[in-house]
C-alpha positions as CSV (number, residue, x, y, z in Angstrom):
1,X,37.7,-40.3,7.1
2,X,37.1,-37.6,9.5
3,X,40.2,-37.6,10.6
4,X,42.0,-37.8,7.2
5,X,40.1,-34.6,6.5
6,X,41.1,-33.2,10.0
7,X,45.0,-33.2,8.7
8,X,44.0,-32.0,5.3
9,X,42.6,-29.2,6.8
10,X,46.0,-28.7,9.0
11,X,48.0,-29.5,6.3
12,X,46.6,-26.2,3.8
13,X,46.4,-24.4,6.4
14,X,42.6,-24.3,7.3
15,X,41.8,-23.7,10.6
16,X,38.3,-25.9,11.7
17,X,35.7,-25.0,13.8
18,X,32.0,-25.5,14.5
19,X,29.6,-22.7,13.2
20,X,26.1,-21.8,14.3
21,X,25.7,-20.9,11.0
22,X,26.8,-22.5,7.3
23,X,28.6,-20.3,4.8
24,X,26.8,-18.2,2.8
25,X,27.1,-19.0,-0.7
26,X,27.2,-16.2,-3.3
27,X,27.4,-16.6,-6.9
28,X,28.9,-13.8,-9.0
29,X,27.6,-13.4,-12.5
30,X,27.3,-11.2,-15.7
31,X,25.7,-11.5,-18.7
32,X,28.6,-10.8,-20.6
33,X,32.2,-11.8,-20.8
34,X,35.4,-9.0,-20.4
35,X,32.9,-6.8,-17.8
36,X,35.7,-7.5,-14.7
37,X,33.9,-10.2,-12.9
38,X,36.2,-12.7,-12.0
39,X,38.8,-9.7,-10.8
40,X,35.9,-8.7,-8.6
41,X,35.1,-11.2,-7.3
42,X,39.0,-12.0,-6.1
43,X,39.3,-8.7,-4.9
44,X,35.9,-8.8,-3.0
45,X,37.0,-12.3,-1.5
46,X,39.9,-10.9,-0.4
47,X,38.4,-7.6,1.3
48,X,36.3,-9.9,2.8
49,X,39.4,-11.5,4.4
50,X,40.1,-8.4,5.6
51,X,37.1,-7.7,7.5
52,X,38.3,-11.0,9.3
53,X,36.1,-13.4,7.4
54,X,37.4,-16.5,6.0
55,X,36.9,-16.9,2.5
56,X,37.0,-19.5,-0.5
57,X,36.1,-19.2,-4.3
58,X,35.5,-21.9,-6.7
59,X,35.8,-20.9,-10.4
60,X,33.3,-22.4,-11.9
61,X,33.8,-20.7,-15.4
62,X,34.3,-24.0,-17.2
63,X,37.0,-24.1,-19.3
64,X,37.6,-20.0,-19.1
65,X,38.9,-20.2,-15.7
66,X,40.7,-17.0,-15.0
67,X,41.3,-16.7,-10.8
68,X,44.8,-18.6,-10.8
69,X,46.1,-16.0,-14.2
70,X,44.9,-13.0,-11.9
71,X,46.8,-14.5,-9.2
72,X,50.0,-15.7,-11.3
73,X,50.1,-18.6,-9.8
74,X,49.7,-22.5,-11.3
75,X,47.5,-24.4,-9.6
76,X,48.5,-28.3,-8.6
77,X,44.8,-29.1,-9.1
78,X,41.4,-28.4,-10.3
79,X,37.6,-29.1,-9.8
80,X,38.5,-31.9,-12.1
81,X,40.6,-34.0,-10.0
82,X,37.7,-33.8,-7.2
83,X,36.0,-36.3,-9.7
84,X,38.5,-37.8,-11.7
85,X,40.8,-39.3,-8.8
86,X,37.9,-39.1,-5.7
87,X,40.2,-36.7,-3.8
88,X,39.2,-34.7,-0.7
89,X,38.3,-31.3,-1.5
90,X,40.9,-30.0,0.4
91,X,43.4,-31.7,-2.1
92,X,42.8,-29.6,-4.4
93,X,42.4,-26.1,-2.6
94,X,45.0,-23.6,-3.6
95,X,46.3,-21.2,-1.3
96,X,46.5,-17.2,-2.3
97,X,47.7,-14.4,-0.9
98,X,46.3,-13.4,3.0
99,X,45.2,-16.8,3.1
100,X,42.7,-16.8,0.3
101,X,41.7,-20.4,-0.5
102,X,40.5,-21.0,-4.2
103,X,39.6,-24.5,-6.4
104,X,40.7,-23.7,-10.0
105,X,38.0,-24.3,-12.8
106,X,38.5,-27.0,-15.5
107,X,35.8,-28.8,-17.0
108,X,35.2,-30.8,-14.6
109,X,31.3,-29.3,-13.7
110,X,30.3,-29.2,-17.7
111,X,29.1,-32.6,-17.3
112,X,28.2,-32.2,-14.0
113,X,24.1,-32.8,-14.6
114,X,24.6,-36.2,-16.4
115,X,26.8,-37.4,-13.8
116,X,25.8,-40.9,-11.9
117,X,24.2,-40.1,-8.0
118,X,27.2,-41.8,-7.1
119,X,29.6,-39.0,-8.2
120,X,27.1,-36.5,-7.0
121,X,27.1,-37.4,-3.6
122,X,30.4,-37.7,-3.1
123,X,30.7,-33.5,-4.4
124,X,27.7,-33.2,-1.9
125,X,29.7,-34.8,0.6
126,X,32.9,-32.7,-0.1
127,X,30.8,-29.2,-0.1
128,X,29.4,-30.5,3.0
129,X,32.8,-29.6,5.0
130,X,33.9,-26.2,3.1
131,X,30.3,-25.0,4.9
132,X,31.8,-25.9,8.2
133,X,35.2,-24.1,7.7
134,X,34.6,-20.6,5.7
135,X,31.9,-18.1,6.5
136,X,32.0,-17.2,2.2
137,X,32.2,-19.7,-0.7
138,X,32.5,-17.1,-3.8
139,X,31.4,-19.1,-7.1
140,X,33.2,-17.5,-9.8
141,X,30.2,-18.4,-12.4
142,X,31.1,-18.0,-16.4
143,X,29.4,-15.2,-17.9
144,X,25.9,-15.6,-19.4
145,X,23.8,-18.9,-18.5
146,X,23.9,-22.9,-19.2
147,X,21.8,-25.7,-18.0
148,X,24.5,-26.5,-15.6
149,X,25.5,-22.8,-14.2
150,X,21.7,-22.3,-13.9
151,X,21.6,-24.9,-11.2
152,X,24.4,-23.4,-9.1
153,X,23.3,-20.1,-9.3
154,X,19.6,-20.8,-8.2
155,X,21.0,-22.5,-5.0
156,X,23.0,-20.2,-4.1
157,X,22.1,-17.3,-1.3
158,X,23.1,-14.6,-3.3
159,X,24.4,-13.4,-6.3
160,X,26.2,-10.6,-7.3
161,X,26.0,-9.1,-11.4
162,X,28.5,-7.4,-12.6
163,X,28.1,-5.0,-15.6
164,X,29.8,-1.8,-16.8
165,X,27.7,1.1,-18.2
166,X,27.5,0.0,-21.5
167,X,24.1,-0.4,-23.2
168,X,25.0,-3.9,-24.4
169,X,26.5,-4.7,-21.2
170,X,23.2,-3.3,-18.9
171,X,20.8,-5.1,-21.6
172,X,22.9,-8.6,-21.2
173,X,22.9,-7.9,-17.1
174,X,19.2,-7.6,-17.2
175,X,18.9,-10.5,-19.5
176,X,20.7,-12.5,-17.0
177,X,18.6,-11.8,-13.9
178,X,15.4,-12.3,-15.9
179,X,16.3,-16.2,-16.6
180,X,17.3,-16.5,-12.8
181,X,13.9,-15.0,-12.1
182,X,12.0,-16.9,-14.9
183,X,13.4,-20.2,-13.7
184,X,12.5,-19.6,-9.7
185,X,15.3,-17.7,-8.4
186,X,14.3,-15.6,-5.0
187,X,18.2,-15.0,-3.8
188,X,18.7,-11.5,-3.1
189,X,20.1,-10.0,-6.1
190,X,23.1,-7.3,-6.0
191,X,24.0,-5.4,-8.6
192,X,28.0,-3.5,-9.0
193,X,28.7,-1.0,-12.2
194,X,32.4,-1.3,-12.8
195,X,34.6,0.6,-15.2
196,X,32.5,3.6,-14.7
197,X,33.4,6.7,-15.9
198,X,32.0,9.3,-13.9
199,X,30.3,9.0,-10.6
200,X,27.2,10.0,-12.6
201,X,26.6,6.3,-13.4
202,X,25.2,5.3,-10.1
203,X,22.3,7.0,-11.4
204,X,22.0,4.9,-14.5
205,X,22.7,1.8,-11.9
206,X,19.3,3.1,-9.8
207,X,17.3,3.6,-13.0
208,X,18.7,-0.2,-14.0
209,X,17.1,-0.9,-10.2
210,X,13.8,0.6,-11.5
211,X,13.9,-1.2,-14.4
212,X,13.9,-4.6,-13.3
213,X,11.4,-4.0,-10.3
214,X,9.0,-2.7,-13.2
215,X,8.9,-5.7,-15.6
216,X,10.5,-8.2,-13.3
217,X,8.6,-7.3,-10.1
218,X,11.8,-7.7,-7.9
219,X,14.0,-5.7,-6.1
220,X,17.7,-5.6,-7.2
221,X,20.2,-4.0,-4.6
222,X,22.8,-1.6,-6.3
223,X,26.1,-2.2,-3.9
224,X,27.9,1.0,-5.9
225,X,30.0,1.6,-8.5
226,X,33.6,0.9,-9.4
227,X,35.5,3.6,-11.1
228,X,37.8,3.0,-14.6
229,X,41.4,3.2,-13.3
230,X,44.6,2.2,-14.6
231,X,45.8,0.9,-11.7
232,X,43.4,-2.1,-12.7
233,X,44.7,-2.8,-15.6
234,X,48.2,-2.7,-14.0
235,X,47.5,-4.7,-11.7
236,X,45.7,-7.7,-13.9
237,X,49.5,-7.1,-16.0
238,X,51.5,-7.7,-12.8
239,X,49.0,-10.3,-12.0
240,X,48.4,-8.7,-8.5
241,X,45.1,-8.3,-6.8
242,X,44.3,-3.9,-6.9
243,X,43.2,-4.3,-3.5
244,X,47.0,-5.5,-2.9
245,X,48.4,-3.6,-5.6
246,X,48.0,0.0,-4.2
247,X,45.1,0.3,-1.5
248,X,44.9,4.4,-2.5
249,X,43.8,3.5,-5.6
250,X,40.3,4.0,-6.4
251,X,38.9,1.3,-7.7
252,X,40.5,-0.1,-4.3
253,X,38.5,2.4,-2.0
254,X,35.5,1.7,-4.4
255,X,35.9,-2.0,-3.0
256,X,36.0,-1.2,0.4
257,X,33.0,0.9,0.3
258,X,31.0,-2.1,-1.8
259,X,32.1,-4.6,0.9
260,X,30.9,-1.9,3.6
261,X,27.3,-2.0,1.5
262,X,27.0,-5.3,1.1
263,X,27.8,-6.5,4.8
264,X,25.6,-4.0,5.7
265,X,22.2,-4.7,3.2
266,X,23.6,-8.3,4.1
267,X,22.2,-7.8,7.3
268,X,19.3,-5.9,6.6
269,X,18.1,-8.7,3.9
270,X,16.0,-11.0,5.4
271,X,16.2,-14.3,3.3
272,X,13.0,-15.9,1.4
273,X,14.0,-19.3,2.0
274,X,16.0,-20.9,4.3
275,X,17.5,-24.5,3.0
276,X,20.8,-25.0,3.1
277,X,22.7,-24.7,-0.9
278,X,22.8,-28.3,-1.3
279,X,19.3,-28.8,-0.2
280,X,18.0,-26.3,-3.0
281,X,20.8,-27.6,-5.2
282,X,19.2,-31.5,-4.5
283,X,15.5,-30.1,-4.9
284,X,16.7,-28.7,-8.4
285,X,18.0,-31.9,-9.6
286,X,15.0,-33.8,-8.8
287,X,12.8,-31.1,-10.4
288,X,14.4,-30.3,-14.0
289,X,14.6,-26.9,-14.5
């Protein structure tokens, strides 16, 4: 078995070695759908790549999947065939561009929590070697919150929201952290303002910061803000990353500066728990939420 998934790994391309340290697992959210969260979170996976990290997301928007349409590509497989046909997960990794890796959403996790311990185990088992390859697993989470998202995002590290200055979009953001605080999240919690239209929104993204430390009693940590620009919406069109598109652009220097602040509060956060993802992830399982 270990060395089937030794020339899996050779075969797409993954390089293996042994870490001190897992991958950190960060869960991107919103509250609400069309806010640019899964185009963030491919263009932050793949500035992260940049920075010489090695990178994987998992679309786990059930059913809305959107990674392989922003990447025009067709993937072979999805998340589905991890359970359907018990193949390795790195069967069904896709390959992007600078060596992204992604698994393409499906509905394969909707059912996820009535699933038998034996299927369970053997997605435990699978996760169990992404942590030894990539330093990031990105979980591209649907927006708002089921029973079965809920459990992803409480075990992960991290999680980055996504909202746009909006009033309906801030209100649904801060709807969203409040059930991942109500139902025992402590991750760090990072907070990005896209499609803004004037830099004067990163005050209404400190004053959102405010907000939730008021009547939530937590500390969100605003990473920045990324600006409206057509070169977005260009790119999504030409189904290129913006990052790739036109690196001048400035929701592209936007990015690079929100990678620079969240590597950096990276290290600065000290984490309020230390199990691994799947440990939480197990612990949730045997405790409903």
């Amino acid at each position: 078995m270990t060395d089937q998934a030794e020339n899996l790994r050779r075969k797409m391309g993954v390089s293996f070695s042994y870490r001190k340290s897992q991958a950190k697992t960060i869960a991107v959210i919103s509250g609400k759908g069309g806010v640019g969260k899964s185009n963030f979170a491919l263009n932050f996976s793949l500035e992260l790549i940049n920075r010489d990290k090695k990178v994987v997301i998992v679309d786990l928007d059930v059913g809305m999947g959107n990674i392989n349409i922003l990447l025009g590509l067709q993937p072979k497989r999805t998340i589905v065939d991890l359970f359907n046909d018990q193949l390795s997960i790195f069967e069904i990794l896709e390959k992007g561009p600078r060596n992204l890796s992604y698994i393409a959403g499906g509905t394969g996790l909707s059912q996820f929590i009535t699933m038998g311990d034996q299927q369970k185990e053997f997605f435990f088992e699978q996760y169990r070697q992404l942590v030894e390859v990539y330093d990031y697993i990105i979980f591209d989470m649907g927006a708002g919150v089921t029973e079965e998202s809920l459990y992803f995002i409480l075990a992960a590290d991290e999680c980055i929201t996504i909202t746009t200055g909006e009033p309906t979009s801030i209100t649904d953001a801060y709807s969203m952290i409040k059930q991942v605080v109500i139902n025992g999240g402590e991750m760090p919690i990072h907070v990005i303002l896209n499609r803004a239209r004037s830099r004067n929104e990163w005050s209404g993204l400190k004053q959102f910061q405010q907000v939730v430390q008021q009547f939530l009693q937590i500390r969100v940590h605003p990473l920045g803000i990324i600006p409206e620009d057509k070169n977005v919406t260009e790119a999504v069109i030409r189904q290129i990353p913006y990052i790739l598109l036109n690196k001048k652009a400035p929701s592209a220097k936007s990015l690079r500066q929100l990678t620079d602040n969240y590597l950096i509060n990276s290290d600065e956060i000290q984490l309020t728990y230390q199990p691994a993802f799947l440990d939480r992830f197990k612990n949730l399982l045997r405790g409903k939420i």
